[in-house]
TIMARKOL-990937 format. One record per residue: residue number from 1; x, y, z of N, C-alpha, C in turn. Coordinates in nm, 2 decimals. Layout:
# residues N
SITE  seq    n.xx    n.yy    n.zz   ca.xx   ca.yy   ca.zz    c.xx    c.yy    c.zz
SITE  NUM       X       Y       Z       X       Y       Z       X       Y       Z
...
This chain:
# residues 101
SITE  seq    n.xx    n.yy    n.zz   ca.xx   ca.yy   ca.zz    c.xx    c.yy    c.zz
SITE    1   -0.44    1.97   -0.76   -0.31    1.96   -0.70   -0.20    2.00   -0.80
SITE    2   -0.13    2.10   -0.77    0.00    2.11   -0.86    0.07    2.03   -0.85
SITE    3    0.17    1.99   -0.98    0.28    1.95   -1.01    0.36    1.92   -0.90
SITE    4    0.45    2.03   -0.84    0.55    1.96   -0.74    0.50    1.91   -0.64
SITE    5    0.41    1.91   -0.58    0.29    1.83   -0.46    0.29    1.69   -0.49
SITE    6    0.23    1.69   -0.63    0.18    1.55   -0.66    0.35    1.48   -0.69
SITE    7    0.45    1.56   -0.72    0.56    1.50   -0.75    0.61    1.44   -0.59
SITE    8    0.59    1.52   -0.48    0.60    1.50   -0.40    0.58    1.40   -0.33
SITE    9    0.41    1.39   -0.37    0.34    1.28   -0.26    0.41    1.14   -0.37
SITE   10    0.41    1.14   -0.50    0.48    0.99   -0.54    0.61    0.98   -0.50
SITE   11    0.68    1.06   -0.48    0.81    0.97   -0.45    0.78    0.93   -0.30
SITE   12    0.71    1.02   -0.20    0.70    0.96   -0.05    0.64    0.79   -0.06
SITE   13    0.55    0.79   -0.17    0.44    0.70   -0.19    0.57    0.57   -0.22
SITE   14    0.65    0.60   -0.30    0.77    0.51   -0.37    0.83    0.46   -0.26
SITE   15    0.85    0.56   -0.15    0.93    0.55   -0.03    0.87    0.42    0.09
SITE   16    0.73    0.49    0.09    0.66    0.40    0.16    0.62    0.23    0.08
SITE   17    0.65    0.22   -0.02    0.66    0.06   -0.09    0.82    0.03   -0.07
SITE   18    0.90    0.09   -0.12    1.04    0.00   -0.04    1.03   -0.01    0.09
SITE   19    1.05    0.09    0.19    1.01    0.05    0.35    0.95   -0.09    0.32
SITE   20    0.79   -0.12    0.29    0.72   -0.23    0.29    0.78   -0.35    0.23
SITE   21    0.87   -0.35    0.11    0.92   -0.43    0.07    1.01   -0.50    0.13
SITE   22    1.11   -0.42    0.20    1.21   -0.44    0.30    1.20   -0.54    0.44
SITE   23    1.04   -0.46    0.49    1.00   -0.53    0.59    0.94   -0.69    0.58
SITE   24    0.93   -0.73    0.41    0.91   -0.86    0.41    1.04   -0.94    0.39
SITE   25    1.16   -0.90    0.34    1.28   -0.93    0.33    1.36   -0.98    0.44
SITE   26    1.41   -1.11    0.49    1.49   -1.11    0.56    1.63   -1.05    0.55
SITE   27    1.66   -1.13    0.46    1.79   -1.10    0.42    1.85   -0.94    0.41
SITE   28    1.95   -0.89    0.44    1.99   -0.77    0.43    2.08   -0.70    0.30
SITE   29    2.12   -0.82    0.22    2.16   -0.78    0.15    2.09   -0.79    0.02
SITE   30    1.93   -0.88    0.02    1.84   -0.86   -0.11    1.80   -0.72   -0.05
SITE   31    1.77   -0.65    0.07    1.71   -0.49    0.06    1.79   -0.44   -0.01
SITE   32    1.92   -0.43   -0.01    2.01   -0.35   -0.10    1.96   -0.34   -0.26
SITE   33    1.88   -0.43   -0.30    1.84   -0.49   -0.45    1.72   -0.36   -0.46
SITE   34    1.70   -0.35   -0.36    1.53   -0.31   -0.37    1.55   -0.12   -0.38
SITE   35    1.53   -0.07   -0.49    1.53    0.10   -0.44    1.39    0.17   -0.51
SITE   36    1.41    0.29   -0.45    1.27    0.38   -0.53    1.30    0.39   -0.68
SITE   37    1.39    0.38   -0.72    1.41    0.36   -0.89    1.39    0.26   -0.94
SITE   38    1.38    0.08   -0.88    1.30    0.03   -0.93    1.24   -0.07   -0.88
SITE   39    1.16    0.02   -0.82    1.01   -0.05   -0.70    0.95   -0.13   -0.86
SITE   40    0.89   -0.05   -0.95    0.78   -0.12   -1.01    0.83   -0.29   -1.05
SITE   41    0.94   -0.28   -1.09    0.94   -0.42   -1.14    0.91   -0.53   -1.00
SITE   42    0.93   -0.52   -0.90    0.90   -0.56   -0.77    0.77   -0.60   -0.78
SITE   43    0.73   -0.50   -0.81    0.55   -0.53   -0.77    0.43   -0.60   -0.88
SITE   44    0.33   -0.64   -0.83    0.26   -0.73   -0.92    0.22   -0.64   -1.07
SITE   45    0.19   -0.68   -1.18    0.12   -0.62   -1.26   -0.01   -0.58   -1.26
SITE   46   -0.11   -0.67   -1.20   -0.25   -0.67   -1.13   -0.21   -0.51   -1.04
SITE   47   -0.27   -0.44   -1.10   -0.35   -0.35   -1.00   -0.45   -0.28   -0.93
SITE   48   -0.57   -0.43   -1.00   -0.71   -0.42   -0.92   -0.74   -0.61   -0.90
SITE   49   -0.88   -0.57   -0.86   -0.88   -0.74   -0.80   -1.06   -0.73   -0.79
SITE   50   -1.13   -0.84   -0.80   -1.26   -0.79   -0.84   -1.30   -0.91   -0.70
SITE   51   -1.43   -0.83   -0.64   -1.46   -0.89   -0.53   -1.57   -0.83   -0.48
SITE   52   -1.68   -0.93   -0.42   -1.82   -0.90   -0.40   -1.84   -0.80   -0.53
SITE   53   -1.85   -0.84   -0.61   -1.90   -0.80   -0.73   -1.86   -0.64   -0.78
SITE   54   -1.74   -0.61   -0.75   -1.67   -0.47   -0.74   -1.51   -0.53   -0.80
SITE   55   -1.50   -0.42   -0.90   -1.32   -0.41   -0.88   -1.29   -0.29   -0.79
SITE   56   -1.18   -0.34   -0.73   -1.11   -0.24   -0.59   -0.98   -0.26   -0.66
SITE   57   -0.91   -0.15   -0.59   -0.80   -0.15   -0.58   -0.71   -0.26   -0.52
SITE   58   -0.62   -0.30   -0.59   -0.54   -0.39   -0.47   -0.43   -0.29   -0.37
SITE   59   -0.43   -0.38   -0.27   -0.35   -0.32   -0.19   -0.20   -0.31   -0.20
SITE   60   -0.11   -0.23   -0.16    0.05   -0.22   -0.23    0.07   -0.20   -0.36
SITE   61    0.02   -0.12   -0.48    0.03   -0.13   -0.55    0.05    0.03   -0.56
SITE   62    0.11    0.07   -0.64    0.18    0.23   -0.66    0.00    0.31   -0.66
SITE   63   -0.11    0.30   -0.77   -0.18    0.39   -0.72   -0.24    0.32   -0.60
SITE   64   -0.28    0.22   -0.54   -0.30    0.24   -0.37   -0.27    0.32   -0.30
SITE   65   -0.10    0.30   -0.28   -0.06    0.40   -0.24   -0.04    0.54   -0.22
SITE   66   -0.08    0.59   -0.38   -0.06    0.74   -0.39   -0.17    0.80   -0.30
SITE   67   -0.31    0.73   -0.33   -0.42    0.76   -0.31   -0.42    0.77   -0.09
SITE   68   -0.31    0.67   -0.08   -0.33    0.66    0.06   -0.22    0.82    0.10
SITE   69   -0.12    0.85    0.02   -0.04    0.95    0.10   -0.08    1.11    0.08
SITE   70   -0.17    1.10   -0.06   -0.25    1.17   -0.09   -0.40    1.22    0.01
SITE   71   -0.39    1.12    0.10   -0.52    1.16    0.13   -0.46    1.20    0.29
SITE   72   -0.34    1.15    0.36   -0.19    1.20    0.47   -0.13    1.21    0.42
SITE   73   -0.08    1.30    0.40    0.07    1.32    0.33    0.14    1.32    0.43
SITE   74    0.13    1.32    0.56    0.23    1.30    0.67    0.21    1.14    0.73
SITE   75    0.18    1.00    0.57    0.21    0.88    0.65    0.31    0.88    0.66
SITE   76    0.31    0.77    0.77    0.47    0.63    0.82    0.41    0.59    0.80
SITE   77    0.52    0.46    0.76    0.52    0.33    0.71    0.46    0.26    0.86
SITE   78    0.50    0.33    0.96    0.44    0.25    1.10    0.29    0.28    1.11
SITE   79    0.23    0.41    1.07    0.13    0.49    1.05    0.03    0.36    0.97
SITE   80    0.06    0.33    0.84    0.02    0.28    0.70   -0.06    0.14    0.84
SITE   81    0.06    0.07    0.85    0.06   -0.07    0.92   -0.05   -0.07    1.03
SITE   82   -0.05    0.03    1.08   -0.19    0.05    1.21   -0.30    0.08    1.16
SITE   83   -0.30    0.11    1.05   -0.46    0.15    0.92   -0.47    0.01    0.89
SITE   84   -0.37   -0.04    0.88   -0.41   -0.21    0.78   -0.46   -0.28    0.89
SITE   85   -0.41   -0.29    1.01   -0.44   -0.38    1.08   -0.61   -0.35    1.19
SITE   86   -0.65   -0.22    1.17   -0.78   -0.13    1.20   -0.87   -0.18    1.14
SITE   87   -0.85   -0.17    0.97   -0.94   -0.18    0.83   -0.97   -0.36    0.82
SITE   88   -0.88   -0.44    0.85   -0.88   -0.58    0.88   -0.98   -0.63    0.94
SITE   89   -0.97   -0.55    1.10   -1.04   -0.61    1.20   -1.19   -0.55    1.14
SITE   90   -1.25   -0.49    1.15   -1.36   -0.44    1.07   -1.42   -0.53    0.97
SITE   91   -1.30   -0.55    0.90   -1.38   -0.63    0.71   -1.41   -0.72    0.84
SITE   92   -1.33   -0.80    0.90   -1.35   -0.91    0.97   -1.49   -0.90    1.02
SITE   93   -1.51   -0.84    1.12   -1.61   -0.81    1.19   -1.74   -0.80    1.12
SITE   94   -1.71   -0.72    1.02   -1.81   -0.71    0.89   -1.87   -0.88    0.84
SITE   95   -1.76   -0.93    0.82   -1.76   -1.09    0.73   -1.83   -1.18    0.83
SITE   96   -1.80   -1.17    0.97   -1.82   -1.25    1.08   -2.00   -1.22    1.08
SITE   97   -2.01   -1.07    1.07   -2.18   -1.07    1.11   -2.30   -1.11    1.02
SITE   98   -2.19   -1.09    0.85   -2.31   -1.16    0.76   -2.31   -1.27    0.76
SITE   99   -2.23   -1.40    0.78   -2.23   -1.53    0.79   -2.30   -1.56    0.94
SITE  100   -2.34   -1.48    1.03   -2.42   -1.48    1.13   -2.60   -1.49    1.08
SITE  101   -2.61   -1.46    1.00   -2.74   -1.45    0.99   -2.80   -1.55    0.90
């Protein structure tokens, strides 16, 4: 991937973490606090998480993200939110059938 591409898909990626941040904010005037210039302090320092004997990525975290706009570069934030809630139902489904047996 060249340069301005990849420059491209992080700032969209930056874009799509304020959206997100925003939408857990009630208040209207802490979104004002919140911009693409300084998402990172916002966000956790953890940017993996170890689980069933794997480190994964955590979710919301700048490379998460890139990796998710990088693989659409035409997400929405509304787009992102119907993947989360897809990939959920599944683990779920997944989790439900091995404690079945």
């Amino acid at each position: 991937m060249n340069g301005k591409k990849a420059k491209r898909l992080r700032k969209k990626g930056k874009g799509l973490l304020v959206a997100w941040l925003h939408s857990l904010l009630p208040n209207e005037e802490d979104k004002k606090e919140i911009t693409i210039d300084n998402i990172e302090s916002y966000l956790s320092d953890q940017t993996h998480i170890y689980a069933n004997r794997k480190f994964l990525l955590s979710a919301y975290s700048l490379k998460w993200i890139y990796k998710r706009v990088k693989r659409n570069p035409d997400l929405t934030f509304e787009q992102l939110q119907k993947d989360l809630e897809q990939e959920q139902k599944v683990f779920d489904m997944i989790q439900n059938n091995i404690y079945d047996l």
